[in-house]
C-alpha positions in Angstrom: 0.0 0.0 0.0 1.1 3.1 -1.2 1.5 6.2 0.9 -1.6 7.9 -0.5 -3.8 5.3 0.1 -2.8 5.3 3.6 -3.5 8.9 3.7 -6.6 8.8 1.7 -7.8 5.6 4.0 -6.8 7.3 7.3 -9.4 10.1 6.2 -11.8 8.0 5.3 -11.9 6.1 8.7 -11.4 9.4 10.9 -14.8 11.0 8.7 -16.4 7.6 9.6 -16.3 8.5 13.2 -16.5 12.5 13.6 -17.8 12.9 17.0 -14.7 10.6 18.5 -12.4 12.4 15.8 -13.2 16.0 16.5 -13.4 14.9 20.4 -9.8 13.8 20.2 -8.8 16.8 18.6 -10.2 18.6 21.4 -7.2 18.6 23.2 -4.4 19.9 20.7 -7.2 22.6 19.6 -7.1 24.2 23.4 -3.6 23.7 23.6 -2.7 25.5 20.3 -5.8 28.0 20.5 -3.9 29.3 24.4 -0.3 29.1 22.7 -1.0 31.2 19.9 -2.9 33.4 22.2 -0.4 34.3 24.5 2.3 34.7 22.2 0.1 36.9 20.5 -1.2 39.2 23.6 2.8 39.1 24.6 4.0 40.2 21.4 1.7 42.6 21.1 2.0 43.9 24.7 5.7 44.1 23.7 5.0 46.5 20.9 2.9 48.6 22.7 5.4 49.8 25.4 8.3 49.8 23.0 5.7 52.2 21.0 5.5 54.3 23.8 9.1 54.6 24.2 9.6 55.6 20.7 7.1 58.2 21.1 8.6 59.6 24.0 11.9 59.3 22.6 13.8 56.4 22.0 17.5 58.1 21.9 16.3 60.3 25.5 17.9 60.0 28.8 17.0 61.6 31.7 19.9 63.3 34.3 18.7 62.9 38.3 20.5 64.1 41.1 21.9 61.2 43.2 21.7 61.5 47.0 24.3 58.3 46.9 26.7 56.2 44.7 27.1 53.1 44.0 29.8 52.7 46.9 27.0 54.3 49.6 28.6 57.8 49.7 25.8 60.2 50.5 25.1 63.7 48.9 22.3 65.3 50.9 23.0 68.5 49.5 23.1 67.0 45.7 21.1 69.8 43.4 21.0 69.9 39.3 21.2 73.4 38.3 20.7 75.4 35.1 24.6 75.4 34.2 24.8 71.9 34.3 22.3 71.8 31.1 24.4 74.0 29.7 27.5 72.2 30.5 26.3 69.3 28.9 24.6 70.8 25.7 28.6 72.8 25.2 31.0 69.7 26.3 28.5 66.2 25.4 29.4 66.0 21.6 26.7 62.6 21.5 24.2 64.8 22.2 22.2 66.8 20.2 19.5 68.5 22.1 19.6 69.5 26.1 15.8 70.4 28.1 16.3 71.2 31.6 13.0 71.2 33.6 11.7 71.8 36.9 7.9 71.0 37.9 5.8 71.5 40.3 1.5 70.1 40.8 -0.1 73.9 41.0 -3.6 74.6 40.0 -4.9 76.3 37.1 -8.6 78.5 36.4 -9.5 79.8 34.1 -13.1 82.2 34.8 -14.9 79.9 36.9 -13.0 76.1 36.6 -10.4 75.1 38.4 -8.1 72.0 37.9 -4.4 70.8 39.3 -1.9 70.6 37.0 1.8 69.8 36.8 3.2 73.0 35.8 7.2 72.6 34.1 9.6 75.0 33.9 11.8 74.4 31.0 13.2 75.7 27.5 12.1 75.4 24.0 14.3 72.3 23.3 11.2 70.2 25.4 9.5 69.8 22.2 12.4 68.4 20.5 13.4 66.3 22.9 10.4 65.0 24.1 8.9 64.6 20.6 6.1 66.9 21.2 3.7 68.3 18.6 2.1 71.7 18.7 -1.8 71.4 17.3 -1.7 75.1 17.8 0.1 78.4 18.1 3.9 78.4 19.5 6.2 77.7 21.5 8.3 80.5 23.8 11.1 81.7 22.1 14.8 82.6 24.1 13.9 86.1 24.4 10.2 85.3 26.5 12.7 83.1 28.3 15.1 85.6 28.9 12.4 88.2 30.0 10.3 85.8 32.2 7.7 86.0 30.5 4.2 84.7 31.8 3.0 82.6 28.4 2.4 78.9 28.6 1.9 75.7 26.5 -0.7 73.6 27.6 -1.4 69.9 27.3 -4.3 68.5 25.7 -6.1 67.1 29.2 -5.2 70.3 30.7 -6.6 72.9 28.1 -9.6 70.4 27.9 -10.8 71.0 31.4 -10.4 74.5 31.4 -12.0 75.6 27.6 -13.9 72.2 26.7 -13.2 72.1 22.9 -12.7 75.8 22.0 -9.2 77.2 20.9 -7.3 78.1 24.6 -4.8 80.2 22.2 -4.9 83.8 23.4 -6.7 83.4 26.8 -5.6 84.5 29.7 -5.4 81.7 32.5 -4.3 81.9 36.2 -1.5 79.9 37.2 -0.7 79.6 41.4 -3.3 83.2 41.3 -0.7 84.7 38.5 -2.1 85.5 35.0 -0.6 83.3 32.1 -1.4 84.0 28.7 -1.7 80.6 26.3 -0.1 80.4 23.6 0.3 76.7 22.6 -1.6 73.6 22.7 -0.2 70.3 22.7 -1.3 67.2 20.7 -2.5 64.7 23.0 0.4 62.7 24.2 -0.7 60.4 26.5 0.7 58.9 30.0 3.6 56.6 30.4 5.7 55.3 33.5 4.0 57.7 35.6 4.7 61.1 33.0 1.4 62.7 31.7 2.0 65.3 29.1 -1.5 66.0 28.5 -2.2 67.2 31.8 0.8 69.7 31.7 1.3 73.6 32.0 4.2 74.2 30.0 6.2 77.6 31.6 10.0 79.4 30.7 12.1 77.7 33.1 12.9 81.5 34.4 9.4 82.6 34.8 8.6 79.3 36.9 11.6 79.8 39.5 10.9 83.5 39.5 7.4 84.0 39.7 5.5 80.7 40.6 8.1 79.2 43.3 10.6 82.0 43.8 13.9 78.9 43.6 16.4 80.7 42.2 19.8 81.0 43.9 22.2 83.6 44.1 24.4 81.8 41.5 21.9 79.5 39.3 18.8 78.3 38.8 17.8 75.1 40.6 16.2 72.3 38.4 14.3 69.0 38.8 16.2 67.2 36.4 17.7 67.2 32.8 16.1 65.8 29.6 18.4 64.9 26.8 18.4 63.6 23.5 21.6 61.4 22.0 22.5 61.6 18.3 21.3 58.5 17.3 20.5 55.5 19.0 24.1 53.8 19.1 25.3 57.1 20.7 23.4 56.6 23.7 25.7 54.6 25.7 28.5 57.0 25.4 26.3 60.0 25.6 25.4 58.5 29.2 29.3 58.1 29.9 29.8 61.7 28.7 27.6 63.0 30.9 28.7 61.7 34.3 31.8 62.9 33.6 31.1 66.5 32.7 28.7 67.0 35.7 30.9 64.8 38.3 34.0 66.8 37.2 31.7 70.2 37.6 30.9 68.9 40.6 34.1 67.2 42.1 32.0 64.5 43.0 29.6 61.4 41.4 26.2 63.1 42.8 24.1 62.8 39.3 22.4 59.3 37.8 22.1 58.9 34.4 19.0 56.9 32.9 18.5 55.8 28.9 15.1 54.7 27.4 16.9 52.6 25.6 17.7 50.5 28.6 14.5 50.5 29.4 13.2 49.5 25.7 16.1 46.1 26.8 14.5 45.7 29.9 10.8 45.6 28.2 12.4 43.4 25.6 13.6 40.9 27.9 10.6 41.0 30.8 8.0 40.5 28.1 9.9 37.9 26.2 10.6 35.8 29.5 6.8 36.6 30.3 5.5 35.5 26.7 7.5 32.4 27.0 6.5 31.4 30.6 2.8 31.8 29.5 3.1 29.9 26.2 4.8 26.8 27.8 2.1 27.1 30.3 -0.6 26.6 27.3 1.7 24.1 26.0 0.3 21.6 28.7 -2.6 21.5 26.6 -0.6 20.3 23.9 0.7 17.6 26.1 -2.7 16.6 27.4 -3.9 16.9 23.9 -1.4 14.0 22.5 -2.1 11.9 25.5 -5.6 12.0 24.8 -5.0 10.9 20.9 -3.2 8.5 22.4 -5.7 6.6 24.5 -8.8 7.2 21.6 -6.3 5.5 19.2 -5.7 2.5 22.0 -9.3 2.3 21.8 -9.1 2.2 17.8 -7.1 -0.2 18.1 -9.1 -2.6 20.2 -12.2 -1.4 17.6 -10.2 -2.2 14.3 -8.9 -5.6 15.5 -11.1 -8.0 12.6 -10.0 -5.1 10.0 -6.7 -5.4 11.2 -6.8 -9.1 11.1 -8.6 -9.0 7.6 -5.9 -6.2 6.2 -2.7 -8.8 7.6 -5.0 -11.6 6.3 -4.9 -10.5 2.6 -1.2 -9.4 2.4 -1.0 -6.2 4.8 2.5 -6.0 6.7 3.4 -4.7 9.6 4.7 -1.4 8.2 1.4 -0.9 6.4 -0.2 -1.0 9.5 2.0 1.4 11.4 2.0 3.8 8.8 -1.5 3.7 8.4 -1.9 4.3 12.4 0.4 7.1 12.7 -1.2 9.3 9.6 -4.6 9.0 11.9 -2.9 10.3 14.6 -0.8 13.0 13.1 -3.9 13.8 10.8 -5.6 14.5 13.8 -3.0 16.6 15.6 -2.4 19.0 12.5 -6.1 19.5 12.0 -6.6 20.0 15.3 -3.5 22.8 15.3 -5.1 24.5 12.4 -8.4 24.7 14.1 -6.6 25.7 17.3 -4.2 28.6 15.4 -7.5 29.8 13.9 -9.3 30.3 17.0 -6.5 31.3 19.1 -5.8 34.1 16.4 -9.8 35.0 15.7 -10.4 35.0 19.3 -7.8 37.6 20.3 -7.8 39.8 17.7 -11.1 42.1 18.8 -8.5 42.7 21.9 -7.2 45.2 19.3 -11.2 47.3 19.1 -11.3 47.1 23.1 -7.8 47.9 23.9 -5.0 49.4 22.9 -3.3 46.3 22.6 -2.7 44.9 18.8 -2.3 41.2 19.7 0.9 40.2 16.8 1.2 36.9 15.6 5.6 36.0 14.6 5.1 33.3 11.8 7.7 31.5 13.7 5.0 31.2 15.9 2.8 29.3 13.7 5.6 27.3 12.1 6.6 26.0 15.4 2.9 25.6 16.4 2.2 23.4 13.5 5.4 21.5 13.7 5.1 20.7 17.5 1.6 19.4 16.7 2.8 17.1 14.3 5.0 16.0 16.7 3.3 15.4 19.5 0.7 12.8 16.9 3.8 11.5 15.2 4.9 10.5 18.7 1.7 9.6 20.9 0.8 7.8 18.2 3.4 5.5 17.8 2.4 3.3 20.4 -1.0 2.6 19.2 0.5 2.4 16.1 3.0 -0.4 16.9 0.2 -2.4 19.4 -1.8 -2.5 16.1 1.3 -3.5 13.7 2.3 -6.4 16.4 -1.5 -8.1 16.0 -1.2 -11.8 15.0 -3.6 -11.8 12.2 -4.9 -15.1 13.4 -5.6 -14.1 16.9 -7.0 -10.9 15.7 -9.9 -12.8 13.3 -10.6 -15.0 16.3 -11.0 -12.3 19.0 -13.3 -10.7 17.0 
């Protein structure tokens, strides 16, 4: 017997019985349906932060004061000031633009509404470096910055509390009971690691120390911490490196940390990976449970089949016909049942994507691998049915049944 007839046999016998047939498959279709799932949800969970990243700025790393190194020296009096974003924007040659800001929650009316708000200080560079898009009007120039003036650039939440949807370009707003007059608004932004843009008040750094918290020293302007952008992405590293050594020479000592999104964007890699991975083996036991289960509905085949067994060894069938003919039932069964399974798994998480802003991805390695365990796991749960039915002694076969 050729291998087509086997194949074409092995279909005929598994239509024959399609409630026990689609009851085995049940198994491997659950398995595949949850490991396709949660690669999918991972993936896409994946993409979604690193998304967020990007738009934040993928080449950005942020300058903190450090209150101790890494060796437990402690810097109580550790302070970023306005020179040290200078510093960095005239010595750091990896980096191309420099945003020091200082913020503070305040609240902001305008007429008769009131909201909280986190008001920053900073210079015009924040829109470079935080990839920030006006919808409308401008941002400060140096010389509103140089005469403190009282303008500011409003995120989208903020402006939408206060004016609803009219045009907050022009009005004049009160900021800490000091009038403001708008003259930007932000497109929406949204929230990430704990950093809302939309429900901002964007200020000059000069007019925030000034005339809403009165900071500024006798020598500098203090500052919360520094935003800055690296050249390009393989620049970031040594950007980072530059840094600390401009500021801890400035300051004779190491009291400045220096964090990289693109650390971050590793970490996310890696976390969501190892998370991806744990679930998916998890759904995997399906799998295993699945091929267990093809394994005992194909003993029981066996036990079924015993005269046509007997009648097939009778009339010239060998043992290899047999075994052959076995294991494309049970591997049949396992790929059809990983099809049905990959097409559920993928139909049933992709509406994620109109409730959420998660877009579950599906990696066609994914699938490959899916389909290949599948076969697999039938190629190998099956071969002990296959061989029990192969080792029948056609004699006692026709008598038994």
């Amino acid at each position: 017997m050729n291998l087509v007839e086997s194949v074409n046999m092995a279909f005929a016998t598994l239509a024959a019985n399609k409630l026990r047939s689609g009851l085995t498959m049940l198994g491997i279709i659950i398995g595949n349906a949850s490991v396709i799932s949660m690669i999918g949800i991972g993936q896409g969970a994946q993409n979604l932060v690193l998304g967020k990243l990007e738009a934040f700025g993928a080449n950005q790393l942020t300058v903190y004061s450090n209150f101790e190194d890494e060796e437990g020296m402690k810097f109580p009096d550790a302070q970023l000031v306005l020179s040290d974003a200078e510093a960095i924007k005239a010595q750091v040659p990896s980096v191309s633009q420099v945003a020091p800001v200082d913020e503070q929650k305040m609240s902001i009316s305008f007429k008769n509404k009131l909201t909280s708000t986190t008001v920053r200080g900073t210079t015009s560079d924040l829109l470079a470096v935080q990839n920030l898009v006006l919808v409308t009007g401008r941002m400060f120039n140096q010389t509103q910055q140089q005469q403190q003036a009282q303008v500011t650039v409003l995120g989208a939440e903020t402006s939408r509390k206060l004016f609803g949807d009219e045009n907050p370009v022009g009005q004049e707003v009160m900021i800490n009971n000091i009038s403001f007059q708008v003259i930007g608004l932000l497109q929406s932004k949204g929230a990430f690691a704990g950093d809302n843009l939309d429900q901002t008040a964007i200020v000059p750094l000069t007019t925030f120390a000034n005339r809403l918290v009165g900071r500024r020293s006798i020598s500098d302007i203090p500052i919360s911490y520094i935003l800055v952008t690296a050249k390009n992405r393989d620049s970031v590293r040594a950007a980072g490196f530059q840094i600390t050594n401009v500021l801890s020479r400035l300051h004779g000592k190491k009291d400045i940390a220096v964090f990289a999104n693109k650390k971050f964007q590793e970490l996310v890699v890696q976390v969501t990976g190892i998370l991806s991975l744990l679930l998916a083996l998890i759904a995997a036991i399906s799998l295993l449970v699945g091929g267990i289960g093809i394994m005992n509905i194909m003993l029981v085949s066996v036990t079924e089949r015993t005269q046509e067994i007997g009648l097939r060894k009778a009339v010239g069938a060998t043992q290899n016909d047999i075994l052959v003919q076995f294991l494309i039932e049970a591997i049949i069964l396992s790929l059809s049942g990983c099809l049905l399974g990959i097409i559920l798994g993928v139909g049933g998480t992709i509406p994620l994507a109109f409730f959420t802003p998660l877009t579950p991805q599906f990696p066609l390695y994914a699938i490959v691998v899916a389909v290949g365990i599948s076969g697999s796991i039938g190629l190998i749960f099956g071969v002990f049915p296959a061989r029990q039915a192969a080792m029948l002694d056609p004699i006692v076969a026709l008598r038994s049944a």
